[in-house]
C-alpha positions as CSV (number, residue, x, y, z in Angstrom):
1,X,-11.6,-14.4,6.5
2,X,-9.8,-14.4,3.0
3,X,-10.6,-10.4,1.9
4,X,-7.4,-8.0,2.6
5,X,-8.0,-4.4,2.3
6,X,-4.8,-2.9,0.8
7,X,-4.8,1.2,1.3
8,X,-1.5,3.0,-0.1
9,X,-2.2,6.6,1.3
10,X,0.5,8.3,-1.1
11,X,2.9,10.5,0.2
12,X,1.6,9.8,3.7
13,X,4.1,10.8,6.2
14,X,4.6,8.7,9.6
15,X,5.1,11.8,11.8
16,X,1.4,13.1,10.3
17,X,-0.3,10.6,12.3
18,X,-2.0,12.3,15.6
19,X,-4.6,11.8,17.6
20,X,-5.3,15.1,16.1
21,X,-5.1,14.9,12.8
22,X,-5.8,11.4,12.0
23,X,-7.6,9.9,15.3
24,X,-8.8,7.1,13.1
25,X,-5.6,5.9,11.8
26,X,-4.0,6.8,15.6
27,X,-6.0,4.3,17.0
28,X,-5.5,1.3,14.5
29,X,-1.7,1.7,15.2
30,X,-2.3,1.9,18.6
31,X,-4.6,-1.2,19.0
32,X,-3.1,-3.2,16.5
33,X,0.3,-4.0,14.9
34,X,2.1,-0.7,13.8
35,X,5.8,0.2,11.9
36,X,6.1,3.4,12.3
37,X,9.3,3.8,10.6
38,X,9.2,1.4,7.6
39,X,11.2,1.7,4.9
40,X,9.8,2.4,1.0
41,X,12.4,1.4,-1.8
42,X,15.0,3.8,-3.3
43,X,14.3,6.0,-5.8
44,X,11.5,7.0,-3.3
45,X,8.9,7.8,-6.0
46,X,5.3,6.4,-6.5
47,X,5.8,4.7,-9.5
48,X,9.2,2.3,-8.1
49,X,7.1,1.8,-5.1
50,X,3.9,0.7,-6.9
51,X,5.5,-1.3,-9.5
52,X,8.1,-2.8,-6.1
53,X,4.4,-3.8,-4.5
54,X,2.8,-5.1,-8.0
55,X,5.8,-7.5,-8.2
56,X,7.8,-8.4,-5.3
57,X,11.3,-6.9,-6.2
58,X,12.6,-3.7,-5.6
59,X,13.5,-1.1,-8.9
60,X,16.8,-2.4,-9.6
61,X,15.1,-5.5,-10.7
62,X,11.7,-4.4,-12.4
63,X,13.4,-1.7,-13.5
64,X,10.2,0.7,-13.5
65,X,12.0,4.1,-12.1
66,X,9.9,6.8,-14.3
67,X,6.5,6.7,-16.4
68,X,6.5,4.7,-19.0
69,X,6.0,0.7,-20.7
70,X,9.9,0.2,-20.9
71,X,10.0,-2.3,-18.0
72,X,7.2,-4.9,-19.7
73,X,10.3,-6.7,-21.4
74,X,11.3,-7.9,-17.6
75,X,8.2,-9.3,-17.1
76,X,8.5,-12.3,-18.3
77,X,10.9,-12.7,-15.7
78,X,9.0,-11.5,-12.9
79,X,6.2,-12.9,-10.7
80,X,3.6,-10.4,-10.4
81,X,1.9,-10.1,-7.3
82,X,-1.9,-10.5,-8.8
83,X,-1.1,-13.3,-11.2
84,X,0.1,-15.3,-8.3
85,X,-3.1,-14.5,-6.6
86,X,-4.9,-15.5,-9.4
87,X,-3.4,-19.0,-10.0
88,X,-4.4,-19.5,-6.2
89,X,-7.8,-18.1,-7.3
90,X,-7.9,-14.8,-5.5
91,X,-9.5,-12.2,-7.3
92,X,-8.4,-8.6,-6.9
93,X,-10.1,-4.9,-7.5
94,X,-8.2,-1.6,-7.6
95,X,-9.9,1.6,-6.1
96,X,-9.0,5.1,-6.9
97,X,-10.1,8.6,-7.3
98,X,-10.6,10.3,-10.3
99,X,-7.0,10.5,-11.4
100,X,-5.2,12.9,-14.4
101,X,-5.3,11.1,-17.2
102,X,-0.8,10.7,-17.3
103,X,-1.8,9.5,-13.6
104,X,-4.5,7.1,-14.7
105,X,-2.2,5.7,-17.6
106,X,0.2,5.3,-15.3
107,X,-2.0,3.4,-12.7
108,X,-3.5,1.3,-15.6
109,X,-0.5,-0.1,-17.2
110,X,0.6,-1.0,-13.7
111,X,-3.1,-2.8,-12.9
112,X,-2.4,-4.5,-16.0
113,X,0.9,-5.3,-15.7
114,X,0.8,-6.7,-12.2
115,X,-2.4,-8.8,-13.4
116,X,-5.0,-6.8,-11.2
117,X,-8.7,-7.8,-12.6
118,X,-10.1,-4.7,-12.0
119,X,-10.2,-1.2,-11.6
120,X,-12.5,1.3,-10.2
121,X,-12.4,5.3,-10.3
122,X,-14.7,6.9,-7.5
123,X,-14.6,10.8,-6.9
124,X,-12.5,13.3,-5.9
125,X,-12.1,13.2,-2.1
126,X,-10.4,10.0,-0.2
127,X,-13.3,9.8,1.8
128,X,-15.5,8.7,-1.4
129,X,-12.9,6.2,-2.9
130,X,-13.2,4.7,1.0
131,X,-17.1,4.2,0.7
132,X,-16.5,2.7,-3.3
133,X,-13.6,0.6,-1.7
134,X,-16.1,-0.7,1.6
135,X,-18.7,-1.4,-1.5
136,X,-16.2,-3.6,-3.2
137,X,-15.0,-4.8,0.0
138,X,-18.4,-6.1,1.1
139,X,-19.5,-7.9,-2.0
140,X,-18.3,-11.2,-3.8
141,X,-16.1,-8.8,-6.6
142,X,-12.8,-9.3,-5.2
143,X,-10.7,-10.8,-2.1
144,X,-8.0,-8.0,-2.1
145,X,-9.3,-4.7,-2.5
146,X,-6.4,-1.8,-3.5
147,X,-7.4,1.3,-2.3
148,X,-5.1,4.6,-3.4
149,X,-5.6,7.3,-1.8
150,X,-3.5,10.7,-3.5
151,X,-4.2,13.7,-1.3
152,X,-1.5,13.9,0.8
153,X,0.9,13.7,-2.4
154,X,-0.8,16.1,-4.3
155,X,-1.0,18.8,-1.4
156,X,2.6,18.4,-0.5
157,X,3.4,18.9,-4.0
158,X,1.7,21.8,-4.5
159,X,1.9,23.7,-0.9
160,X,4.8,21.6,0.9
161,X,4.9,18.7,2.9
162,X,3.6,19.1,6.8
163,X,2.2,22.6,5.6
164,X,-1.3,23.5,6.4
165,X,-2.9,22.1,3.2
166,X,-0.9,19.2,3.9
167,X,-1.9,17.9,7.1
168,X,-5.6,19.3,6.2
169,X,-5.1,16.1,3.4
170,X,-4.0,13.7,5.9
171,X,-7.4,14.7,8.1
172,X,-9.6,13.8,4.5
173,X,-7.4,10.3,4.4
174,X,-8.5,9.5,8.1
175,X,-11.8,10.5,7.1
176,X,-11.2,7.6,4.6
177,X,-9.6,5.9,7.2
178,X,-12.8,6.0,9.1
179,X,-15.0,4.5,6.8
180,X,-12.9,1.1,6.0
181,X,-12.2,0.9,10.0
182,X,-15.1,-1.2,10.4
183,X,-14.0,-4.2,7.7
184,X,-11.1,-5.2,10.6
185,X,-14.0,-7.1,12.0
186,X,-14.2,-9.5,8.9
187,X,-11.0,-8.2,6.7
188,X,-7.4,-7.7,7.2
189,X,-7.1,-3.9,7.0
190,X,-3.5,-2.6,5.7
191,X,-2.9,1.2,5.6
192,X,1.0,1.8,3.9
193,X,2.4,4.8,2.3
194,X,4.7,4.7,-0.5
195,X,7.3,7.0,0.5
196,X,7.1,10.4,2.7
197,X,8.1,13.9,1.5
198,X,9.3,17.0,2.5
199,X,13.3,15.8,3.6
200,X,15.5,17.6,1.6
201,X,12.9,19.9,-1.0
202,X,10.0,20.6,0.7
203,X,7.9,20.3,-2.3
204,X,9.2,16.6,-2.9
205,X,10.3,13.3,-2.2
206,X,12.8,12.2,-4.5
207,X,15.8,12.5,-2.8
208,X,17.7,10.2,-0.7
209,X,16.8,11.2,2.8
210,X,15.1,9.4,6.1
211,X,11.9,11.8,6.1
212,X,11.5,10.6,2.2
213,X,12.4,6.8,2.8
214,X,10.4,6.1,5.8
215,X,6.9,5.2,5.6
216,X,3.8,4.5,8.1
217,X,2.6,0.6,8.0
218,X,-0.6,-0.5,10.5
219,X,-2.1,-4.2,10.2
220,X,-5.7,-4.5,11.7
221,X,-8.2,-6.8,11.9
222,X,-8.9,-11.0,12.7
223,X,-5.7,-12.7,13.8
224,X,-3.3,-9.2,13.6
225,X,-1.6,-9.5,17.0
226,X,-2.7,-6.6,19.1
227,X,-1.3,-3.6,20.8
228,X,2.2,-4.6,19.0
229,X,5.1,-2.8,17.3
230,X,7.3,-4.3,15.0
231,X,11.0,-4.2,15.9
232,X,12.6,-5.6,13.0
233,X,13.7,-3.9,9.9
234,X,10.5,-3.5,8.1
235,X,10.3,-2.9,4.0
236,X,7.7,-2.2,1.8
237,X,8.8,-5.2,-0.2
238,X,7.4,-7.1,2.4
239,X,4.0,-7.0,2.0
240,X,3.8,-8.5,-1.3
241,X,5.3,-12.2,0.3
242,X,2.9,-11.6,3.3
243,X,-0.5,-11.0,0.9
244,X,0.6,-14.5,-0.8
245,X,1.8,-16.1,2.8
246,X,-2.3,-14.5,4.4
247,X,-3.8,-16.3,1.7
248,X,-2.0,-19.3,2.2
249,X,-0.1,-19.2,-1.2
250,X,3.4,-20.0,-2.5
251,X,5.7,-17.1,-1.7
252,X,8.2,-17.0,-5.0
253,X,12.1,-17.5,-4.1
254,X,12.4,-14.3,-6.3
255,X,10.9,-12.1,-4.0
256,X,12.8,-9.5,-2.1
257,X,10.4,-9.0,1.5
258,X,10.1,-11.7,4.1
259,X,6.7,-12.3,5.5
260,X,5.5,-10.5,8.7
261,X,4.9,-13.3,10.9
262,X,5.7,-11.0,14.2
263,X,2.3,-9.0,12.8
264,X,-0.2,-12.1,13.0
265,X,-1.4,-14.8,16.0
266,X,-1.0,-17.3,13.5
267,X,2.7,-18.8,12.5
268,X,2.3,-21.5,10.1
269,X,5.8,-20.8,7.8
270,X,5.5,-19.5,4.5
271,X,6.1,-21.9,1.6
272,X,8.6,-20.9,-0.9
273,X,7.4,-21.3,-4.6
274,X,10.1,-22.4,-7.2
275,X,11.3,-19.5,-9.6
């Protein structure tokens, strides 16, 4: 099957999954192919980490650090993710819950920018952006869903990360979690974070530290190899090469990732694209 289900659970730390807390998300690492210690890019904030998976680079060449359109003069230097879907006639949808409207800018000019078709706001909780995201998912609209999901950010902002609040967040993104499990059957299921949180403030992410860098990654469904931990260095920038390499596209020599072969039964070599 073509469709990838993409969920960035923001601010999702790798030490917050438990059988406890998250049972749902427990048991896809646990079946399936799991980093557990992955590593976002530097600054560790949501918007360098989103733009880093819209196009393949890390900050220091998109150069989107903070809010804001100053980084559209590098694009025309930069392979966006989407559009190189696109040209291989993928379509893609983003899913998202009713965001701030600085947040929703922000996640906008980034669909845009990255050449996303779509995007789709869907209530409050992650557990209803999960059923608009399995709608999506399970119609002709798009072959790579994005799913964000901004609880567990928003409640270690406000009450600190691994506090109550927190890890009652991470239970609503299981919840989430719960609802997509069942495309593994037909989809490739990828559950990220985009940094952690709580390692030197504990009401932020920011800083250079190992609790703020590393991030959870868990691949599931047809062809993922099973019961499997990766054991190489793992980035975030490598998932945009491996989307392209999944759909059997041209991986540009400008990206920064390699492709997670070690995650898939499958090892056909990924084809390089000319810059």
């Amino acid at each position: 099957m073509r469709r990838v289900v993409l969920v960035l659970a923001d601010g999702l730390r790798p030490d917050a999954i438990t059988p406890t807390d998250m049972p749902s998300l427990d048991a896809l690492a646990r079946s399936y192919t799991v980093a557990l210690r992955a590593s976002t890019v530097r600054p560790s904030r949501t918007v360098a980490a989103l733009a880093s998976l819209a196009t393949g680079v890390g900050p220091a060449t998109h150069g989107l650090i903070e809010p804001g359109l100053g980084f559209l003069a590098r694009l025309p230097s930069l392979r966006p993710l989407a559009r190189e879907l696109s040209r291989g006639g993928v379509s893609s949808q983003v899913v998202a819950s009713e965001l701030l409207p600085a947040e929703r800018a922000v996640l906008w000019a980034l669909t845009k920018a990255a050449g996303l078709g779509k995007y789709r706001s869907a209530g409050l909780r992650a557990r209803d952006v999960a059923r608009a995201a399995q709608s999506v998912a399970l119609g002709p609209a798009a072959e790579l869903v994005f799913v964000y999901l901004n609880d567990c950010d928003e409640a270690g902002h406000a009450h600190g990360w691994m506090s109550p609040q927190y890890r009652a967040a991470a239970v609503e993104v299981d919840a989430a979690i719960g609802v997509l499990a069942d495309l593994t059957e037909h989809s490739l299921l990828i559950v990220m974070a985009d940094h952690g949180g709580g390692g030197v403030s504990t009401h932020d992410h920011a800083e250079p530290h190992a609790i703020n860098d590393h991030i959870p990654l868990i691949l599931a469904g047809p062809d993922v190899t099973r019961r499997h931990q990766l054991t190489r260095h793992v980035s975030l920038l490598d998932i945009p090469p491996t989307l392209l390499w999944w759909f059997g596209l041209e991986v540009p020599v400008t990206y920064e990732g390699r492709v997670l072969t070690q995650a898939f039964t499958r090892t056909s070599e990924p084809v390089e694209a000319s810059v």
